[in-house]
C-alpha positions, -999 to +999 in steps of 0.1 A: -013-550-085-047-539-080-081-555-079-091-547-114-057-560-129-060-590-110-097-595-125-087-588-160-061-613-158-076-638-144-102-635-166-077-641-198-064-669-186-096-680-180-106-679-212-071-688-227-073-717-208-109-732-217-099-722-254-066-747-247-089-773-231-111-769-261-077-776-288-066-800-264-101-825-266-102-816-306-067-829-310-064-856-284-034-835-270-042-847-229-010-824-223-026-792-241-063-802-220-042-804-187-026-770-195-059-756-205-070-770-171-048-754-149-048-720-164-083-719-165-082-726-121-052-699-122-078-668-137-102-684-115-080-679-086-066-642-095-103-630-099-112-644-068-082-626-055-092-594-071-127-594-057-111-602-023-089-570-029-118-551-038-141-562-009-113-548+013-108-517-002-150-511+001-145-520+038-121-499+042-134-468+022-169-473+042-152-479+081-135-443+067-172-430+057-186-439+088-155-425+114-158-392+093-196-391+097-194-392+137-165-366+138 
């Protein structure tokens, strides 16, 4: 999967799961809140893995740039 998949899905769940935390307080559902919760870390997580993804790509990309620039 590549960075911008794993930013686009994390930031769905991200959402999905503020929008559950949201249902969860309106209803009094703790079990909906808690779900909400935890898929709301999970988008937070796969971004963060995306921009990791991404940050070594442009590492990489650039280290290339620069080896081909000396040659």
């Amino acid at each position: 999967m590549g960075s911008t998949a794993d930013k686009i899905k994390g930031t769905t769940n991200e959402a999905i799961g503020k929008a559950k935390q949201g249902v969860g307080r309106a209803t009094g559902s703790d079990r909906l809140e808690g779900e909400g919760t935890i898929q709301e870390i999970k988008g937070k997580g796969q971004k963060a893995l995306g921009d990791a993804k991404q940050a070594t790509k442009d590492g990489v990309n650039n280290a290339a740039a620069a080896a081909n620039k000396k040659l």
